[in-house]
C-alpha positions in Angstrom: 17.9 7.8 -7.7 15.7 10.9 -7.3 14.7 12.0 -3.8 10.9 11.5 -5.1 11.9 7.9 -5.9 13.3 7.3 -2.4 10.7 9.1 -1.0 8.2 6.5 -3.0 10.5 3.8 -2.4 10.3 4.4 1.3 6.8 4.7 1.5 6.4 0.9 0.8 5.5 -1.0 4.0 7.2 -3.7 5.3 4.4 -6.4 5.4 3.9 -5.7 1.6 7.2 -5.4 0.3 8.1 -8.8 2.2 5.2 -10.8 0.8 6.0 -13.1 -2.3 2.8 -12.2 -3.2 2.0 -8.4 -3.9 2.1 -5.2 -6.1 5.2 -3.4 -3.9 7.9 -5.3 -5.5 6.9 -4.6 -8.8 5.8 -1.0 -7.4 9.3 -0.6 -6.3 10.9 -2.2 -10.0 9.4 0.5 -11.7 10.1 3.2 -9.6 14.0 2.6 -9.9 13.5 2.1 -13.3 11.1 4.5 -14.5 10.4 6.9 -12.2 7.7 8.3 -10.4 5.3 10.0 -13.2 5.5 6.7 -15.0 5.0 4.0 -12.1 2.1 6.2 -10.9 0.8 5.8 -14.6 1.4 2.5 -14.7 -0.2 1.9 -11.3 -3.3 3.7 -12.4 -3.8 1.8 -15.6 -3.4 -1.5 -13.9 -5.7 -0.5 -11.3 -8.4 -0.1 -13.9 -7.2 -3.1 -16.0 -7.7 -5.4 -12.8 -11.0 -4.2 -11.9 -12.8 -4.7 -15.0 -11.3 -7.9 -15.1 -13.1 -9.0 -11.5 -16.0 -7.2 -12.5 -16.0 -9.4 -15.8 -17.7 -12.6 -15.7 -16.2 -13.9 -18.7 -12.6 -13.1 -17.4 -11.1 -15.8 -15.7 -10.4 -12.9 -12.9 -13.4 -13.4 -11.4 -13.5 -17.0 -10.8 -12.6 -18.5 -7.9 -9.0 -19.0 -7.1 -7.6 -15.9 -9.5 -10.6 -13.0 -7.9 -9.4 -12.9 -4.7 -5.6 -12.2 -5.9 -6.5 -9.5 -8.1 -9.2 -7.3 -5.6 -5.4 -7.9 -2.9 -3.5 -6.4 -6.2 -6.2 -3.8 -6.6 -6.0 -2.7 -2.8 -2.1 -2.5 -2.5 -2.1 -0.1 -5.6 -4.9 1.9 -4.0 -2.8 2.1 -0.6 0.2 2.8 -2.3 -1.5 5.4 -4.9 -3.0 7.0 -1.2 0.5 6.8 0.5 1.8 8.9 -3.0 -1.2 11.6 -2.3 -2.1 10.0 -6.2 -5.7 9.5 -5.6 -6.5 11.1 -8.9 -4.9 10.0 -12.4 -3.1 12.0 -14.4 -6.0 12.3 -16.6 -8.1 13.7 -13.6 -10.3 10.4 -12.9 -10.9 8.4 -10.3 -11.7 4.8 -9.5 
């Protein structure tokens, strides 16, 4: 494993990475197995994916029951995207 993965592996916090529920686990999958370039790629397109969903009316996402899940989702990758000093995508944007 890189030292940029550990380093990004490390920077997952405790409370997150020990909820069933959360984006650090899978966060974590895809750094050992993809690296960082590619998990902060990932991150970023999910991001996105997730909050159009919630902003959506016709997307079960932001009903009742499944919004609330994916605005936690949305705010782990943000934290952890802050924590990586990612705040930009790699194609210069920001959400």
């Amino acid at each position: 494993m890189s030292s940029a993965v550990s380093a990004a592996r490390d920077s997952l916090s405790e409370p997150l990475w020990n909820r069933i529920v959360g984006e650090d686990g899978r966060i974590g999958f895809l750094l050992e197995r993809d690296g960082l370039e590619a998990t902060i790629a990932w991150v970023w397109r999910t991001l996105r994916i997730y909050r159009a969903a919630v902003l959506d009316k016709n997307h079960h996402a932001s009903r009742d029951g499944f919004r609330r899940g994916y605005v936690e989702s949305y705010c782990d990758f943000k934290r952890w995207l802050s924590r990586m000093h990612a705040l930009r995508s790699p194609d210069g944007t920001s959400s």
